[in-house]
FIVOVO-540058 format. One record per residue (C-alpha): z, x, y; residue number from 1; residue in three letters. Coordinates in steps of 0.25 Angstrom, whole numbers, plus 5000, padded with zeros to 4 digits. Each point is the difference from the previous one (the first is absolute). Layout:
! residues N
> Z/X/Y/NUM/ALA
...
END
This chain:
! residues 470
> 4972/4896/5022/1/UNK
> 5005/5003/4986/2/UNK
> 4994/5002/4988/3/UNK
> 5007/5002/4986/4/UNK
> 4994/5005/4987/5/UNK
> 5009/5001/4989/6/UNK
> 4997/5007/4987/7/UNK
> 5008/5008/4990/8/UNK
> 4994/5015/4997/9/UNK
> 5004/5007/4987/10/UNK
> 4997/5015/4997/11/UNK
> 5002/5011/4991/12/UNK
> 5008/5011/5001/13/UNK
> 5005/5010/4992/14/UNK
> 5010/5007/5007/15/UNK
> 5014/4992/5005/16/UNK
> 4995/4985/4995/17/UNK
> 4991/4994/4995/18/UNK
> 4994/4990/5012/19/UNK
> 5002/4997/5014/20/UNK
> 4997/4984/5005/21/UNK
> 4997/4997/5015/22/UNK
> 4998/4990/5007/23/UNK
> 4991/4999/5011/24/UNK
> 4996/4993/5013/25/UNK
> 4992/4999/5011/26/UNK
> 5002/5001/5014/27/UNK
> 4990/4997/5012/28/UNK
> 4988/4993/4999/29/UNK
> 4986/5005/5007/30/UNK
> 5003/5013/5002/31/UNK
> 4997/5014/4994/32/UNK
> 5013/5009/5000/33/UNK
> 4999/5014/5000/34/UNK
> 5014/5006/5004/35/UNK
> 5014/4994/5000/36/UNK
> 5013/5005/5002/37/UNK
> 5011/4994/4997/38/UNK
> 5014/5000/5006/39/UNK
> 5014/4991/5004/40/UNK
> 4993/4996/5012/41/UNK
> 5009/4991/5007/42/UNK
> 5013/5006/4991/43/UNK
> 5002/4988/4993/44/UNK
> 5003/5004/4987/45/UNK
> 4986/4997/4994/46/UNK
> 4986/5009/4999/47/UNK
> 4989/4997/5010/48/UNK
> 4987/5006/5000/49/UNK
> 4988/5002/5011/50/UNK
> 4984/5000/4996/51/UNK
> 4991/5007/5008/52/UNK
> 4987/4995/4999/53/UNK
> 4989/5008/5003/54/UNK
> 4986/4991/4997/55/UNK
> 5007/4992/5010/56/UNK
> 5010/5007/5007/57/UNK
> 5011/4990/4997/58/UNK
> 5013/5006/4999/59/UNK
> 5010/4989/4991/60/UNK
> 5016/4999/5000/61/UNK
> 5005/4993/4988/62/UNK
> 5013/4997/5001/63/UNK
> 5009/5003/4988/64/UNK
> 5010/4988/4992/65/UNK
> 5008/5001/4987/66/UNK
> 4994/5004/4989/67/UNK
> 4990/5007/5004/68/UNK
> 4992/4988/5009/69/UNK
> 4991/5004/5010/70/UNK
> 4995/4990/5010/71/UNK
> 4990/5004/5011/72/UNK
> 5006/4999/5013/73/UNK
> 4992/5007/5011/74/UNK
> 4985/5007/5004/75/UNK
> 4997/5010/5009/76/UNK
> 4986/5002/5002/77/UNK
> 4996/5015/5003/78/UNK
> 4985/5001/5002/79/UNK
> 4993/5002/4989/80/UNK
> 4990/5008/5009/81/UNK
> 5010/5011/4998/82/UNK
> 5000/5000/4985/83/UNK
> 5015/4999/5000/84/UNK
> 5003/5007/4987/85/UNK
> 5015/5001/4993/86/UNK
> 5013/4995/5004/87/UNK
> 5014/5006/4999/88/UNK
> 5014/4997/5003/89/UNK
> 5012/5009/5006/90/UNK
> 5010/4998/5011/91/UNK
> 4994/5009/5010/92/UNK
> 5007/4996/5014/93/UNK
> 5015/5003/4992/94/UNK
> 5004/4985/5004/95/UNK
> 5002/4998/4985/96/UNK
> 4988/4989/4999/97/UNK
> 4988/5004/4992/98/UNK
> 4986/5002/5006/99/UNK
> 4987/5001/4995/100/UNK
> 4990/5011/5003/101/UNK
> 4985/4996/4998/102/UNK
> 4987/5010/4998/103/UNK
> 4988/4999/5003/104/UNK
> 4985/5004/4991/105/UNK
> 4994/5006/5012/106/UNK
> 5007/4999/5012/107/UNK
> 5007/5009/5003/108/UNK
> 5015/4994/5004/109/UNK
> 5010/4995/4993/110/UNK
> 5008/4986/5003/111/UNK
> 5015/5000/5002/112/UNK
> 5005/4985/4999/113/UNK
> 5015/4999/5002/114/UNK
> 5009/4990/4992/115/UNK
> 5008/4988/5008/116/UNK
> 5009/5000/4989/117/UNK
> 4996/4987/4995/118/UNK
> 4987/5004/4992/119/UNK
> 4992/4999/5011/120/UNK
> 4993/5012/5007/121/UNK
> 4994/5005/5014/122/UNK
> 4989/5011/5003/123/UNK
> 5009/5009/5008/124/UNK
> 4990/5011/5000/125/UNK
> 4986/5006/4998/126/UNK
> 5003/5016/4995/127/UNK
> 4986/5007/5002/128/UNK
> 4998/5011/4990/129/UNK
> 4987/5008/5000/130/UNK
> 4991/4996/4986/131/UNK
> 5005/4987/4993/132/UNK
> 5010/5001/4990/133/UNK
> 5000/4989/4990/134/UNK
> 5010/5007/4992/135/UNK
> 5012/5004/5006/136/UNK
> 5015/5003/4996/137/UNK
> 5015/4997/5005/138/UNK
> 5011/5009/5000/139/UNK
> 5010/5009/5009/140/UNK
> 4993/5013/5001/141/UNK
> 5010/5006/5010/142/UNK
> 5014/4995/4995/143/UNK
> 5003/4992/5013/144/UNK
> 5002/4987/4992/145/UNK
> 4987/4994/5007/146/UNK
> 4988/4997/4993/147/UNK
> 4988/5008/5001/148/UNK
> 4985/4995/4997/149/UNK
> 4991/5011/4991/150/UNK
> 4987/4998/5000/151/UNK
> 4986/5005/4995/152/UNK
> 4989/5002/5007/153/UNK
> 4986/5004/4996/154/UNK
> 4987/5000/5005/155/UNK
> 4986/5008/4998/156/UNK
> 5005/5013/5002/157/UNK
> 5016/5001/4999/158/UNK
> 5012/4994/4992/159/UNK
> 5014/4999/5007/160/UNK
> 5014/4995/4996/161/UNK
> 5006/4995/5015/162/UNK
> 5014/4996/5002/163/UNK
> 5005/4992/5012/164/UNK
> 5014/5003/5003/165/UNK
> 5009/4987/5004/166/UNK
> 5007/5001/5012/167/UNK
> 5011/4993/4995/168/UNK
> 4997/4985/5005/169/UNK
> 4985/5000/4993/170/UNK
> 4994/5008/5009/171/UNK
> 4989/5010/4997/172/UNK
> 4997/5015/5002/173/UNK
> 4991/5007/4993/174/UNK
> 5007/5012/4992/175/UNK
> 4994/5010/4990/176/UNK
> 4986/5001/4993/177/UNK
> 4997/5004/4986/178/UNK
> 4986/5005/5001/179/UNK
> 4996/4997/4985/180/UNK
> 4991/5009/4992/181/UNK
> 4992/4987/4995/182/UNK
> 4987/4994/5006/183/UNK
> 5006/4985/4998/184/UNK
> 5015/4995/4996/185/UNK
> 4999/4990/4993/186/UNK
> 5016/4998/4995/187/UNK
> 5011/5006/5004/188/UNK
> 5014/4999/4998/189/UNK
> 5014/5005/5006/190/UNK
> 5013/5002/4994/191/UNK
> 5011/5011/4996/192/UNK
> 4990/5007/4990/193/UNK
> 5010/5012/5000/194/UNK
> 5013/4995/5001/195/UNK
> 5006/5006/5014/196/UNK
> 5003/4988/5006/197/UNK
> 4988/4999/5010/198/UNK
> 4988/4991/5000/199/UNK
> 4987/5008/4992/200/UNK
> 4984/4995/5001/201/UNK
> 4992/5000/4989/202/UNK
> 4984/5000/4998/203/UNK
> 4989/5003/4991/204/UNK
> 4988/5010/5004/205/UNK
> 4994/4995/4986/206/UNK
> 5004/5015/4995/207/UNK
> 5014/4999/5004/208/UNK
> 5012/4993/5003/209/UNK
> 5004/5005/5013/210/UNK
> 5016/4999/5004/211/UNK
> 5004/5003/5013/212/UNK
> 5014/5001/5002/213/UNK
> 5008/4993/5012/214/UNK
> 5008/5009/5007/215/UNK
> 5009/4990/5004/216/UNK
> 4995/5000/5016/217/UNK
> 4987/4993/4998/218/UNK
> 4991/5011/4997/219/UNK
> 4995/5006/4987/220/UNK
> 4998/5013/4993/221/UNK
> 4990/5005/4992/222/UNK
> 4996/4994/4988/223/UNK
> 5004/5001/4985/224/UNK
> 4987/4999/4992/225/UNK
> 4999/4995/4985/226/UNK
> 4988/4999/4994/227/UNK
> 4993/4986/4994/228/UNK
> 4989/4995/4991/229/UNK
> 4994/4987/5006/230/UNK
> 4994/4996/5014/231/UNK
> 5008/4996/5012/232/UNK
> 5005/4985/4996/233/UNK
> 5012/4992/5004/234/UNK
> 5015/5006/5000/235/UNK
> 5013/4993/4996/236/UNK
> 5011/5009/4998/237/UNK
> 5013/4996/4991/238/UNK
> 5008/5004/4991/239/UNK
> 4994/5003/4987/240/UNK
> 5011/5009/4991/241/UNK
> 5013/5000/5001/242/UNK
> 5002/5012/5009/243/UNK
> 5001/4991/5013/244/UNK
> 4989/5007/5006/245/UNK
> 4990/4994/5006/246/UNK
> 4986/5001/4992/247/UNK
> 4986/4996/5004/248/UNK
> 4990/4989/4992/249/UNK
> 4985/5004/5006/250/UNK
> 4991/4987/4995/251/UNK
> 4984/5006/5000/252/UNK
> 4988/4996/4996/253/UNK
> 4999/5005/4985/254/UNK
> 4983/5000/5001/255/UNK
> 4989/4990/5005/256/UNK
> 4998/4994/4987/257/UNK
> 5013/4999/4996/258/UNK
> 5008/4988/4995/259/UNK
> 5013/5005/5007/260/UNK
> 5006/5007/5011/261/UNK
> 5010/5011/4998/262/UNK
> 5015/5004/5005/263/UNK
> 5005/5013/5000/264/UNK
> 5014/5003/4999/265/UNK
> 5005/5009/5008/266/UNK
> 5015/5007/4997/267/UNK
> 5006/5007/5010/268/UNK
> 5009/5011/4997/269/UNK
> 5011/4996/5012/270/UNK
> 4993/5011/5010/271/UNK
> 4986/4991/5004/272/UNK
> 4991/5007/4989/273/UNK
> 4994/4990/4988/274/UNK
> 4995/5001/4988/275/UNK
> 4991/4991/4991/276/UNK
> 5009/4994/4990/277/UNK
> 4991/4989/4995/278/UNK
> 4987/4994/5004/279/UNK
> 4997/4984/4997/280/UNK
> 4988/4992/4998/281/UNK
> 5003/4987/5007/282/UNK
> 4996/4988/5011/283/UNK
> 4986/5000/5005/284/UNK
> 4996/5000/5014/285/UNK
> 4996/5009/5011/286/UNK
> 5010/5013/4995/287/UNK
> 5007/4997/5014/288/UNK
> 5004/4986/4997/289/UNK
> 5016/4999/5002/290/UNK
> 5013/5001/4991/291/UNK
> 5012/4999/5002/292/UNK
> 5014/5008/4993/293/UNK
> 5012/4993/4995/294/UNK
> 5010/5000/4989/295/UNK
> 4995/4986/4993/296/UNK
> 5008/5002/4989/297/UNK
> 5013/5006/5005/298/UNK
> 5000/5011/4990/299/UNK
> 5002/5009/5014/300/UNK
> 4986/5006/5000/301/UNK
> 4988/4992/5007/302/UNK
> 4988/4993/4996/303/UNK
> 4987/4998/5008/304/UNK
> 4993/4990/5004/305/UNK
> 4986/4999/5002/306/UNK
> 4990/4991/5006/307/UNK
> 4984/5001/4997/308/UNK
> 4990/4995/5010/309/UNK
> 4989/5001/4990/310/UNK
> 4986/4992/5001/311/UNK
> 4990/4993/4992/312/UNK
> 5004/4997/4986/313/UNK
> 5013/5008/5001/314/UNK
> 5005/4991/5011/315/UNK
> 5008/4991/4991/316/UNK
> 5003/5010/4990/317/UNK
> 5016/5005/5003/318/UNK
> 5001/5002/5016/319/UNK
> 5014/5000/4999/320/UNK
> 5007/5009/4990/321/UNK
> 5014/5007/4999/322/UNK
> 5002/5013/4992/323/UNK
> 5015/5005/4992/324/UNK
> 5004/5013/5000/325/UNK
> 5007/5006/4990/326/UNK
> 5010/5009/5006/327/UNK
> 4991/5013/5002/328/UNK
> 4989/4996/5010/329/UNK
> 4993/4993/4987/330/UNK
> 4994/4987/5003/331/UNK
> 4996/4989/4989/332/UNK
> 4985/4993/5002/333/UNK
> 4998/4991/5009/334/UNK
> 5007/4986/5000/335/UNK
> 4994/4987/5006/336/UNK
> 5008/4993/5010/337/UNK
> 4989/4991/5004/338/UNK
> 4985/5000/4998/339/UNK
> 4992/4993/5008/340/UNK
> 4989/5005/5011/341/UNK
> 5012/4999/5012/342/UNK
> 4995/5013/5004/343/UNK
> 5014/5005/5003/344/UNK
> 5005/5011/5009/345/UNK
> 5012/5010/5003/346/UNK
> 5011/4993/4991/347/UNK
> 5015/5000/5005/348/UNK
> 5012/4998/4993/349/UNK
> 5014/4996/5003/350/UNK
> 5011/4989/4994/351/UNK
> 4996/4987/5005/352/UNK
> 5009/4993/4993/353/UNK
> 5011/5009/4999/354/UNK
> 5001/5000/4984/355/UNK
> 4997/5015/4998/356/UNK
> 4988/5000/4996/357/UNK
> 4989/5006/5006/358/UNK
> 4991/4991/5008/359/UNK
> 4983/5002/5003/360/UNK
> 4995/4993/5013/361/UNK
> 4985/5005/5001/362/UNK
> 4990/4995/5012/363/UNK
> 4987/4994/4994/364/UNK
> 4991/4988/5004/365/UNK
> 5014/4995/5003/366/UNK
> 5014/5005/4998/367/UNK
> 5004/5002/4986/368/UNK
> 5015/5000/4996/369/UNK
> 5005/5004/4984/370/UNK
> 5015/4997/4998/371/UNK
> 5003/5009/4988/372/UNK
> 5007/4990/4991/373/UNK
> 5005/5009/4986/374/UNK
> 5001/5014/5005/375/UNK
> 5011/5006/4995/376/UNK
> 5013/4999/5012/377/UNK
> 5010/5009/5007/378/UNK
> 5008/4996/5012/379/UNK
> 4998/4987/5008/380/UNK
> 4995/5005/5014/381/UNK
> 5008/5000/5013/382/UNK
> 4993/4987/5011/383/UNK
> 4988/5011/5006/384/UNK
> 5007/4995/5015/385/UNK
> 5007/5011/5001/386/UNK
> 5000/5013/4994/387/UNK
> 5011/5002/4988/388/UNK
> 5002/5004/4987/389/UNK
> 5008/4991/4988/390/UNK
> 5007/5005/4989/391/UNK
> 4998/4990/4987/392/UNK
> 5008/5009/4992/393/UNK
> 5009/5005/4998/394/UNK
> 5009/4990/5005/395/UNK
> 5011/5005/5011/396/UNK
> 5012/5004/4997/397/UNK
> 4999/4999/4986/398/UNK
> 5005/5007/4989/399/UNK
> 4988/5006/4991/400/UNK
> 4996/5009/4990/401/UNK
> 4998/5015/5004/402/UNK
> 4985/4996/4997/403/UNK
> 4994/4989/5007/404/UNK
> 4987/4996/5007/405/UNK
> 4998/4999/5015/406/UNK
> 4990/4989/5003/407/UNK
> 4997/4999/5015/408/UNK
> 4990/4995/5009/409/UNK
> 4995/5000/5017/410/UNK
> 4992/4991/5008/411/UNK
> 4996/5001/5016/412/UNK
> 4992/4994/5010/413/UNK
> 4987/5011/4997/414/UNK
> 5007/5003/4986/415/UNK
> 5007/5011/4992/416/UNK
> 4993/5012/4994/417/UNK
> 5010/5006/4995/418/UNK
> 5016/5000/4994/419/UNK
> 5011/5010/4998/420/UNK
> 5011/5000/4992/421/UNK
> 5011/5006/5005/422/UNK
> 5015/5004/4992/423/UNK
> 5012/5005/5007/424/UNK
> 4991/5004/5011/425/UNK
> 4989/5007/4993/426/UNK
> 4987/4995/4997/427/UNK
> 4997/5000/4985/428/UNK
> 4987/4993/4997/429/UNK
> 4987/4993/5010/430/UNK
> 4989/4994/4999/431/UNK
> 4987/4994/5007/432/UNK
> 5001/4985/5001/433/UNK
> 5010/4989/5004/434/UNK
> 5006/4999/4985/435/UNK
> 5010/5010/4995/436/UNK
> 5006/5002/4983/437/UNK
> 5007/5012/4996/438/UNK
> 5010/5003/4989/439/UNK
> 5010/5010/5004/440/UNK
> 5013/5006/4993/441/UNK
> 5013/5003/5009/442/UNK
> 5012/5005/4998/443/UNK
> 5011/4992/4998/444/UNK
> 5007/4994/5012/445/UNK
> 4996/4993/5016/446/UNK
> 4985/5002/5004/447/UNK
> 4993/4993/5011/448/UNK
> 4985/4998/4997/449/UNK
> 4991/4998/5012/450/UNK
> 4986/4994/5001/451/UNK
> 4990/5006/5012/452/UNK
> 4989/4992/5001/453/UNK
> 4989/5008/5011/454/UNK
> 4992/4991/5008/455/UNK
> 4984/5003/4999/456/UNK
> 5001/5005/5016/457/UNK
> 5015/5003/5003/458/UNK
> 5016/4998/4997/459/UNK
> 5006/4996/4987/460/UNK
> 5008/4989/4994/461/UNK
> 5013/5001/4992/462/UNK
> 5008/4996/4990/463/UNK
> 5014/5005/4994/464/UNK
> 5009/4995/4987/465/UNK
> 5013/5008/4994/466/UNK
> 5000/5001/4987/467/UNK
> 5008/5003/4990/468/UNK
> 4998/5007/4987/469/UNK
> 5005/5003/4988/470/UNK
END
């Protein structure tokens, strides 16, 4: 049921230090994964994951331990007829149990299972849509405190971003429709591009990078435009300066002949427009092949991840790699977590085993897990069973210096995107992930310092210490 590999992985860097060591292993055997989501499934305490299977149309729970274990537990088989596509997890029916959505290749529905709360899962329902949409987003598009499901639909002669509104209890509606100026969307991506508060979609038209700004009640205004070089490709967003915007990576095709893809790097300037800030020559693969955004280092800023899918010769030669961001949307050459012809997909990342450093979990040939061992550490994570935030330091009701360092860190069942901190009431500093370290200076006196942690779909955790400083 279980495989392990286990090898230690040494690269150069020339930003924050000098190597990063993982360690990795193996999960299920005879199948090809390509999608997982992972989440707190039965709330344990302790990260699961779900494969979806697609040459097979087996979709896998493996059950979290400590440390990081997996053990696979459970298949479901969706026929593979239907080209079942990519995976993800969110609690739709608000019973505070994750579910998992599945996509399809060419049909055109998606499949809701809903969790028992025990890292188990039933099909509850068969949501038709009206061209298949492999690629798909979650998020509360109407402020209700549901979640909604985006998704993109193309065929021959139209591109459209539809949403399905949820009822409440995982039901669906269908709500507004983004007809998109582009013959195909390849990628697209959602979030608060310009910072009001409500959920933003983002595409390519392989001229632009087109915002459409949520209104807050599930529709959509016009869009921002912002010119790019570079074809349509795959998307991740992040945050690439300090600024806490919300900044595009584009990965394209760099030319047929080639040796490297290219990313782009977007910056936004806090409204939903972007500018090029840099362009890097990295990975190898399709242009499309995936990456992922997260703060490897814990410098406050996020790296990327990329998986290539590359064939013949260049199968074997770096299919995972990460990339380090200097702190201005910069990014270092690429770095080789593992190279071998795995021909990995959409990497995901998250604390498996709660140390503070980033984690990378990428669907291959089988399920690949990398436990950071020497990235440089913040805060020790709150148990992902509930959602909260944790204050490492400073300790409370202390007695410091007026300058002092907040280390802070949030975890939850579908995990923390972003943290707040808070003084006396007012919020002084954020920043997207689950990891939080800001220096302040204060007045002499009593201060009450508050960590927000925000969930990926909705509410926020907190925590509060008094401090005294001097």
């Amino acid at each position: 049921m279980r495989q392990w590999l286990v090898l230690s992985l040494l690269v150069v860097s020339s930003f924050s230090f000098a190597q990063i060591t993982y360690s990795s292993a193996k999960f299920g055997a005879n199948m090809f994964s390509n999608s997982v989501a992972i989440g707190d499934f039965d709330r344990d305490g302790h990260l699961d994951v779900a494969s979806m299977d697609g040459a097979d149309g087996l979709l896998t729970i493996f059950h979290g331990g400590s440390g990081g274990s997996l053990t696979q537990t459970v298949q479901y088989q969706v026929p593979a007829n239907l080209s079942p596509a990519f995976v993800q997890t969110a609690d739709l029916n608000g019973d505070g149990i994750l579910d998992l959505i599945v996509s399809k290749e060419f049909t055109p529905e998606l499949e809701i299972w809903y969790g028992n709360g025990n890292a188990t899962f039933a099909l509850n329902q068969v949501l038709q849509i009206n061209t298949p949409s492999p690629d798909f987003a979650l998020g509360d598009v109407n402020g209700d405190g549901s979640v909604d499901i985006i998704t993109s639909q193309s065929d021959d002669t139209s591109a459209q971003v539809v949403v399905y509104v949820n009822g409440g209890h995982g039901t669906f509606i269908k709500g507004a429709t983004i007809d998109a100026s582009v013959n195909r969307i390849q990628r697209f991506a959602t979030g608060d591009f310009n910072r009001d508060g409500k959920l933003d979609v983002l595409l390519s038209s392989g001229t632009a990078l087109l915002m459409y700004p949520g209104k807050g009640d599930g529709t959509f205004g016009a869009p921002v435009s912002s010119p790019i070089t570079g074809s349509q490709g795959s998307i991740v967003v992040g945050s690439f300066n300090h600024d806490s915007n919300l900044d595009v990576a584009l990965r394209t095709i760099a030319c047929n002949t080639c040796n490297s893809d290219k990313i782009l790097i977007y910056l936004n300037n806090g409204s939903g427009h972007f500018t090029l800030a840099t362009t890097v020559f990295a990975g190898k693969g399709s242009g499309s092949d995936g990456m992922a955004a997260g703060d490897l280092n814990n410098d406050g800023v996020m790296d990327l991840v990329i998986a290539n899918r590359a064939a013949g010769a260049d199968a074997t030669t770096n299919p995972v790699q990460y990339l380090l961001n200097d702190g201005t949307g910069h990014f270092g050459a690429g770095q080789t977590v593992i190279a071998t012809s795995l021909a990995p997909w959409l990497p995901v990342l998250r604390h498996f085993n709660r140390d503070s450093q980033l984690d990378i979990l990428v669907p291959a040939q089988s399920v690949y897990r990398f436990l950071a061992k020497n990235a440089p550490t913040n805060c020790t994570p709150p148990s992902p069973a509930n959602l909260s935030a944790h204050i490492c330091t400073p300790a409370a009701s202390t007695t410091i210096s007026r300058t002092f360092t907040v280390r802070a860190a949030g975890d939850s069942p579908a995990g923390v995107v972003r943290m707040e901190l808070w003084v006396d009431g007012k919020k002084v500093f954020e920043n997207w992930g689950d990891q939080l370290k800001r220096t302040i200076t204060l007045a002499a006196g009593v201060h009450r310092v508050t960590i927000h942690s925000i969930d990926r779909f909705k509410g926020f955790g907190s925590a509060t210490e008094t401090i005294t400083t001097k």
